[in-house]
Structures are given as structure tokens and as C-alpha cells.
Gaussian input, Z-matrix of N, CA and C with variables (Angstrom, degrees):
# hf/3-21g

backbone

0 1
 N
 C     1     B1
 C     2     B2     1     A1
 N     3     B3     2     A2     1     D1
 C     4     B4     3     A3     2     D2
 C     5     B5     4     A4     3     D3
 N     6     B6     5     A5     4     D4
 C     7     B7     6     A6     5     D5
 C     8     B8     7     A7     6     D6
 N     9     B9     8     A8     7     D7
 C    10    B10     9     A9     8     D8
 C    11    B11    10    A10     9     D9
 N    12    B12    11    A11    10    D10
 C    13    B13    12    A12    11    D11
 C    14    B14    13    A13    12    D12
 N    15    B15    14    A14    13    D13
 C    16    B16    15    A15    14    D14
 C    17    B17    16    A16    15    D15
 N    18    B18    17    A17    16    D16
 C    19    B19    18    A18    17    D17
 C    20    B20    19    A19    18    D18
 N    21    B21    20    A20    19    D19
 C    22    B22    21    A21    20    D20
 C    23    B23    22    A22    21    D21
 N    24    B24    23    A23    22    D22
 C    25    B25    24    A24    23    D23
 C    26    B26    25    A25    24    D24
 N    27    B27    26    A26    25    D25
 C    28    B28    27    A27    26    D26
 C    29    B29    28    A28    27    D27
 N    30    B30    29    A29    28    D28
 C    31    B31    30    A30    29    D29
 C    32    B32    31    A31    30    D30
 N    33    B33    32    A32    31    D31
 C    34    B34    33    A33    32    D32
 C    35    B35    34    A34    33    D33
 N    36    B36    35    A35    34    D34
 C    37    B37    36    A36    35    D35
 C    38    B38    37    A37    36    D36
 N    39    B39    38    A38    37    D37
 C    40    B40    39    A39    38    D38
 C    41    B41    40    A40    39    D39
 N    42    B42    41    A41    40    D40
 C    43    B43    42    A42    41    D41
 C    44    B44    43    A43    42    D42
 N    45    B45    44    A44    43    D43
 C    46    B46    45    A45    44    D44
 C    47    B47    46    A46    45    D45
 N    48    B48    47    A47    46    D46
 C    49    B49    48    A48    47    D47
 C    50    B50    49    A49    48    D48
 N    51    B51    50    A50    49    D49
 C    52    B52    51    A51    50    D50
 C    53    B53    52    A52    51    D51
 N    54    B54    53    A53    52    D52
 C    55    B55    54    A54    53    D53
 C    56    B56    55    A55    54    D54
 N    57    B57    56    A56    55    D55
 C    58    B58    57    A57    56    D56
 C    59    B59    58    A58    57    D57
 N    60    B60    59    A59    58    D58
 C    61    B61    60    A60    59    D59
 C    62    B62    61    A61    60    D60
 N    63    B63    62    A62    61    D61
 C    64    B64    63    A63    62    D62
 C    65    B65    64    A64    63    D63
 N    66    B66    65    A65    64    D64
 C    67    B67    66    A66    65    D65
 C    68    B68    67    A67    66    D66
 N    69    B69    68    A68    67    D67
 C    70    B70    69    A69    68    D68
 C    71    B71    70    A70    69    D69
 N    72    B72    71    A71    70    D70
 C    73    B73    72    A72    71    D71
 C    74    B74    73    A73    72    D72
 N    75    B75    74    A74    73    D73
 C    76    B76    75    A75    74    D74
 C    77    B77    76    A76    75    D75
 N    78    B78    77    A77    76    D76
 C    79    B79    78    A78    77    D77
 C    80    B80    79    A79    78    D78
 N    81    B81    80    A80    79    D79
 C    82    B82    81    A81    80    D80
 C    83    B83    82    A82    81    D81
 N    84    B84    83    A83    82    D82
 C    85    B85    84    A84    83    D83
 C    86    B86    85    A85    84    D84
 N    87    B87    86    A86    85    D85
 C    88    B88    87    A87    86    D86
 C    89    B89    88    A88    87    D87
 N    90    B90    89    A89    88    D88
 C    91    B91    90    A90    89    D89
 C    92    B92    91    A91    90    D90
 N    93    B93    92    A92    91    D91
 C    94    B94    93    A93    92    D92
 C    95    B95    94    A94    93    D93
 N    96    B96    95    A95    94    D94
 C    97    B97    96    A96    95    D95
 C    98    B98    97    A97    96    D96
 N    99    B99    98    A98    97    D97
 C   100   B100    99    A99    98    D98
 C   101   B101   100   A100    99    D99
 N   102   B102   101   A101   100   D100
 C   103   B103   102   A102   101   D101
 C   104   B104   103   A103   102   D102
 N   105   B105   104   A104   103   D103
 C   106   B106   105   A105   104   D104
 C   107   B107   106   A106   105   D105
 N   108   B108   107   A107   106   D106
 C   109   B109   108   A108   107   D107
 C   110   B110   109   A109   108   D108
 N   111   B111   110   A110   109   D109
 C   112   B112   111   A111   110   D110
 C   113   B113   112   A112   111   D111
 N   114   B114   113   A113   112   D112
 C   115   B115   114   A114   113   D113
 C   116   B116   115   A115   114   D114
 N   117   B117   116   A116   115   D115
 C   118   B118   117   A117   116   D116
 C   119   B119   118   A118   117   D117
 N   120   B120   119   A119   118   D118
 C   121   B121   120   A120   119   D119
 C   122   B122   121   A121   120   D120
 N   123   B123   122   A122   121   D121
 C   124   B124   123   A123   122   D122
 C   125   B125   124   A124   123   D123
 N   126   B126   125   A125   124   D124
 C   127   B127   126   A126   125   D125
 C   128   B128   127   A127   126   D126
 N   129   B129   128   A128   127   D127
 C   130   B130   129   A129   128   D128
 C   131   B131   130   A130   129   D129
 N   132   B132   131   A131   130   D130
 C   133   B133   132   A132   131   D131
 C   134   B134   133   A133   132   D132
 N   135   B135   134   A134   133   D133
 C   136   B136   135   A135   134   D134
 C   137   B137   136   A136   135   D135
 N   138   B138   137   A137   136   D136
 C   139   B139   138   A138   137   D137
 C   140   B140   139   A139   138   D138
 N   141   B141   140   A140   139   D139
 C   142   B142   141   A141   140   D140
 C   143   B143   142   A142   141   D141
 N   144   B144   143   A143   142   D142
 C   145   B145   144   A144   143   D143
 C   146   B146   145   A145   144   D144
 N   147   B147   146   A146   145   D145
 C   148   B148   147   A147   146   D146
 C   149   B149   148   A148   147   D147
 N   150   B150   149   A149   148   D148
 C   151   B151   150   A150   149   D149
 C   152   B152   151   A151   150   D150
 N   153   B153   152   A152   151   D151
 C   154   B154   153   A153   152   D152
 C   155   B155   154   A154   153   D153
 N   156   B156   155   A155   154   D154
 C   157   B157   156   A156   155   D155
 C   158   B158   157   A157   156   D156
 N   159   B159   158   A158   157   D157
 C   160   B160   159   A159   158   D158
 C   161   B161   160   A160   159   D159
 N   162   B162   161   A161   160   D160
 C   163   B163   162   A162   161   D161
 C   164   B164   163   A163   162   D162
 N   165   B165   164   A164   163   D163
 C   166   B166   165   A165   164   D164
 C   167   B167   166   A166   165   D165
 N   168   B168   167   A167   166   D166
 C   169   B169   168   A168   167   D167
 C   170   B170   169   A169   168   D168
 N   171   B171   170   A170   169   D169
 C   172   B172   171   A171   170   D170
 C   173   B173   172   A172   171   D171
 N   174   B174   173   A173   172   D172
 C   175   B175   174   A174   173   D173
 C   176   B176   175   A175   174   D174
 N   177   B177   176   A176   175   D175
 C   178   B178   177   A177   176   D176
 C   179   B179   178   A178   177   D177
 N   180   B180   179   A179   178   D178
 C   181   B181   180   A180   179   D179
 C   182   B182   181   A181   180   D180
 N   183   B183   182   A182   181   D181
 C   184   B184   183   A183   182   D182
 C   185   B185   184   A184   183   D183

   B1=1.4483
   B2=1.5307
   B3=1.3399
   B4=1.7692
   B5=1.6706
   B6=1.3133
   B7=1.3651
   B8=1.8617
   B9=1.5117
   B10=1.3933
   B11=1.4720
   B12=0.9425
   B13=1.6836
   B14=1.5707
   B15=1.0987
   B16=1.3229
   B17=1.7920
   B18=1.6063
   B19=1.5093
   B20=1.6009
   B21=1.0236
   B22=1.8158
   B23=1.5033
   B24=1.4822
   B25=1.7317
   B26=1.6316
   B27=1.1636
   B28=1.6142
   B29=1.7634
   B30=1.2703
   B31=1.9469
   B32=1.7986
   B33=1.6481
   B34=0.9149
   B35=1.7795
   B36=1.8425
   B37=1.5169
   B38=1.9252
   B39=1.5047
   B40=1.3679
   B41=2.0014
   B42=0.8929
   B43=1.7289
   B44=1.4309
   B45=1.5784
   B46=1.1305
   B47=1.9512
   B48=1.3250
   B49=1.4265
   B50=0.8516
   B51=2.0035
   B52=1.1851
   B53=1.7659
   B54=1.3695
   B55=1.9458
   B56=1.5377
   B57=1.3831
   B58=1.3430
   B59=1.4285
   B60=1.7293
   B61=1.5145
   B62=1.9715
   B63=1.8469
   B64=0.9860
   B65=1.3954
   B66=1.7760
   B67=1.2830
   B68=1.7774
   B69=1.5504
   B70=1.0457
   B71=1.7877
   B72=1.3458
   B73=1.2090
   B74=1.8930
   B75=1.7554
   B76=1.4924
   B77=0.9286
   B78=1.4406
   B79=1.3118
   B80=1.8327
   B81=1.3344
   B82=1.5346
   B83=1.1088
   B84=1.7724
   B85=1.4536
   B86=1.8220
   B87=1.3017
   B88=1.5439
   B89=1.3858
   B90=1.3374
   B91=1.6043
   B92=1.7916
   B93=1.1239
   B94=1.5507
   B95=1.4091
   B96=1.1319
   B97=1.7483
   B98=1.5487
   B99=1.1760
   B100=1.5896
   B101=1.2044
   B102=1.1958
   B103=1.2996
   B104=1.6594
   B105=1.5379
   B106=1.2740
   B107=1.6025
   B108=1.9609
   B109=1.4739
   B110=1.3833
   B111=1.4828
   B112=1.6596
   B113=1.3861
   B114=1.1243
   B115=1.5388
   B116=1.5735
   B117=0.9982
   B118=1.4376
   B119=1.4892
   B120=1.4915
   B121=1.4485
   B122=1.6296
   B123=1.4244
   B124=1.3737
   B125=1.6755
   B126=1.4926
   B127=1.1493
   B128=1.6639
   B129=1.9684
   B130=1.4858
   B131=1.6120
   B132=1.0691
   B133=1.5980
   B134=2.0314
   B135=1.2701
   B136=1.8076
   B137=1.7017
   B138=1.2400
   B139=1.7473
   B140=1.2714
   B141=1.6810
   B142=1.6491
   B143=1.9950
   B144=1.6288
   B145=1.1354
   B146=1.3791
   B147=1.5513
   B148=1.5432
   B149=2.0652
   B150=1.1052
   B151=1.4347
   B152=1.1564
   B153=1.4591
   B154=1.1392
   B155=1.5009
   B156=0.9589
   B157=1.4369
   B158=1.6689
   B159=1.3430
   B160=1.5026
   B161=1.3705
   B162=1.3241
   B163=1.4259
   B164=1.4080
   B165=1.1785
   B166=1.8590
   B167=1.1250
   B168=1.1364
   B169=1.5756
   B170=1.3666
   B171=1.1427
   B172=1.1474
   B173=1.5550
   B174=1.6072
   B175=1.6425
   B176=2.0979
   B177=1.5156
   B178=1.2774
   B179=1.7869
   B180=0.8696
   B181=1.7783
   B182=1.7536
   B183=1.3353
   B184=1.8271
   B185=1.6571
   A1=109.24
   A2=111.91
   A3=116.37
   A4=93.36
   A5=122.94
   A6=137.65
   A7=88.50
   A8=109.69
   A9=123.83
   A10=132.60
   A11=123.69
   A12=100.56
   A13=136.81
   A14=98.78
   A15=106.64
   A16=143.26
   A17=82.49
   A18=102.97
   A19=90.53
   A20=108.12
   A21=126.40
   A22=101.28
   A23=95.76
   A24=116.02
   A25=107.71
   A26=114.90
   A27=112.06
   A28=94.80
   A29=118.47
   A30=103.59
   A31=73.68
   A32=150.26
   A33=76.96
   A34=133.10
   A35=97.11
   A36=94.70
   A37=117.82
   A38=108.52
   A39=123.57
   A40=98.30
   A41=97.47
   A42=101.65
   A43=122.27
   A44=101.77
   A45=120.68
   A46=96.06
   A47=129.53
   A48=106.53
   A49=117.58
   A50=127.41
   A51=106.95
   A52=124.11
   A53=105.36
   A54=106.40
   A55=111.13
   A56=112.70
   A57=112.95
   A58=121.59
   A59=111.46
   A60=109.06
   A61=101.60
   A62=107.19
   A63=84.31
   A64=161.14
   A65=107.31
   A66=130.46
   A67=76.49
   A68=143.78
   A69=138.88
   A70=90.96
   A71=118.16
   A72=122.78
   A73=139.93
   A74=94.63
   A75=102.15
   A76=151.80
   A77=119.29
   A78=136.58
   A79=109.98
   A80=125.30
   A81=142.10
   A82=105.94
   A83=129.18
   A84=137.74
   A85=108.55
   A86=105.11
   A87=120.89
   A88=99.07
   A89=145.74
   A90=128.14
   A91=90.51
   A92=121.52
   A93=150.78
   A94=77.06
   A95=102.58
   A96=127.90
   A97=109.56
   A98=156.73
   A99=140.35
   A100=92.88
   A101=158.22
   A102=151.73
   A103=104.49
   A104=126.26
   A105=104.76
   A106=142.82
   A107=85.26
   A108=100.06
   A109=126.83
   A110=98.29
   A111=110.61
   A112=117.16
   A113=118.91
   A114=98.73
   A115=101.05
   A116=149.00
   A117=141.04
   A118=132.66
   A119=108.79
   A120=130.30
   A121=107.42
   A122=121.53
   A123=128.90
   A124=85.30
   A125=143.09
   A126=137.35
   A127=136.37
   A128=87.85
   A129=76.15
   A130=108.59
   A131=116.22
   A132=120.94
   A133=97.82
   A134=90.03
   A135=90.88
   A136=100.04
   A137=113.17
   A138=129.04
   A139=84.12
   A140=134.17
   A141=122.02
   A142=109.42
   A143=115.67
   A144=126.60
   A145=94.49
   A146=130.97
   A147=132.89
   A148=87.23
   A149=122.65
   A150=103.83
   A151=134.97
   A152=104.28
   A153=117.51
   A154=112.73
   A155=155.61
   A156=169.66
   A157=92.02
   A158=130.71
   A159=117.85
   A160=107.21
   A161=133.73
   A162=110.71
   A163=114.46
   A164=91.53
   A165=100.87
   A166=127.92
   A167=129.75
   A168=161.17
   A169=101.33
   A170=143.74
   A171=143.50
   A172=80.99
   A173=146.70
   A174=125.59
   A175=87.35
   A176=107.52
   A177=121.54
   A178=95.96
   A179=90.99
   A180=114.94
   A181=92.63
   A182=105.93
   A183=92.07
   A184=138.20
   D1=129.03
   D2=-168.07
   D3=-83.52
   D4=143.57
   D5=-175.49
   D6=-70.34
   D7=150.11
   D8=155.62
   D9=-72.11
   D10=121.33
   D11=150.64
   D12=9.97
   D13=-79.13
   D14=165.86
   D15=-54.60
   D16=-31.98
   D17=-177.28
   D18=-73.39
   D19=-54.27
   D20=-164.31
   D21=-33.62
   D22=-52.95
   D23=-161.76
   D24=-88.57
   D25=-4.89
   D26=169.03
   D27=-91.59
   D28=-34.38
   D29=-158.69
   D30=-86.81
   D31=-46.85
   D32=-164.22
   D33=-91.22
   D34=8.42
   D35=177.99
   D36=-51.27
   D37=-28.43
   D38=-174.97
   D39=-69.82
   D40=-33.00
   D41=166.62
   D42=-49.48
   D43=-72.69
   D44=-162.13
   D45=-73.73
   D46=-38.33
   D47=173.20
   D48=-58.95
   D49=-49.74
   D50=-173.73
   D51=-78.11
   D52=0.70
   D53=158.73
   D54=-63.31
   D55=-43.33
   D56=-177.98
   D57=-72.51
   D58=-22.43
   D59=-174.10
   D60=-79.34
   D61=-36.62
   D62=153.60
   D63=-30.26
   D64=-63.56
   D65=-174.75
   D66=-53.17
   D67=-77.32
   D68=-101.04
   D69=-92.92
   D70=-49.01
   D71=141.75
   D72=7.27
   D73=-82.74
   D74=140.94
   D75=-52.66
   D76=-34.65
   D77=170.84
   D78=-61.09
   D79=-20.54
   D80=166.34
   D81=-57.59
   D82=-40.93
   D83=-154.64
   D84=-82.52
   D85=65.60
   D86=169.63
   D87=-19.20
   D88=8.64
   D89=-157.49
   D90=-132.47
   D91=-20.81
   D92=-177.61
   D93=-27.33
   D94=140.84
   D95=160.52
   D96=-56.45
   D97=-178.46
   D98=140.78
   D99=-89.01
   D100=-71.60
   D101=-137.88
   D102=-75.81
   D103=-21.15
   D104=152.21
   D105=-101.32
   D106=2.19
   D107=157.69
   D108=-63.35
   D109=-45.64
   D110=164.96
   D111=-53.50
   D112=-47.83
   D113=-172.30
   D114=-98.48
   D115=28.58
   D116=129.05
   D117=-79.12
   D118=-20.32
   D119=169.12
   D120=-80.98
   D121=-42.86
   D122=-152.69
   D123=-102.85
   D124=-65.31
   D125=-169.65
   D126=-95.12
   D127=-46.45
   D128=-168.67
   D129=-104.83
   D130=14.14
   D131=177.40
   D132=-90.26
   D133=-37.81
   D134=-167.78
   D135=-68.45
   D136=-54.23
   D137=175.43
   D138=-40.63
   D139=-81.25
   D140=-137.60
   D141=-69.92
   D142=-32.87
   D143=166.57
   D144=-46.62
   D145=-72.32
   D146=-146.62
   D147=-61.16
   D148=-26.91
   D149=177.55
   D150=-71.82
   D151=-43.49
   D152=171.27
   D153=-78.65
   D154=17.24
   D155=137.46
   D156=-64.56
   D157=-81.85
   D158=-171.26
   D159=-65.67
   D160=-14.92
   D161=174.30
   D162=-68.88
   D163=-47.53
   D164=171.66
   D165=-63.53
   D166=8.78
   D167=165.72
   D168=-95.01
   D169=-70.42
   D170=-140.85
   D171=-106.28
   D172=-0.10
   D173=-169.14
   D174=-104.95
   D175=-15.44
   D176=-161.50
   D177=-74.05
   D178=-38.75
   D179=-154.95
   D180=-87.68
   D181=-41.79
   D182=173.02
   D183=-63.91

């Protein structure tokens, strides 16, 4: 049975939170490099939020 649309777009919203609980996770680790604090604060925390924002847009809309 081929996965749906929908199904598709819920595992990967379940993705993208737990990438973000990661990032948010690390960001706790007082020992954090700055330069990869910075770019998880400045890029990839803002990028994985901005995904999960349209998934949840588009899971709203299904």
C-alpha cells in the first residue's frame, strides 16, 4: 500500500519537531561551541521552525 499525502506530511511534521527539539536541546549544552550555537540559533533552528510552520499549514488545510 503506497503511503498518502497526508500520511507523508504528518511523519514528516514528526521529523521536523523532533529536529527542532533537538536543535533546542543542544542549545541547553553550556559547553556548546559558539560558532555552533550561532548557527543553530541564527540558521538551523529558524529554517526547521519555518518547516514545521508550513507543514502545519498544509496538515490544517487537509
Amino acid at each position: 500500500m503506497l503511503a498518502t499525502p497526508l500520511l507523508l506530511a504528518t511523519a514528516l511534521h514528526e521529523g521536523e519537531k523532533s529536529g527542532a527539539d533537538d536543535y533546542e536541546e543542544a542549545l541547553k549544552n553550556t559547553e556548546l561551541a559558539a560558532d555552533l550555537r550561532s548557527l543553530i540559533e541564527t540558521k538551523l533552528l529558524p529554517a526547521q521552525q519555518a518547516h514545521i510552520r508550513t507543514l502545519n499549514r498544509l496538515l490544517d488545510a487537509a
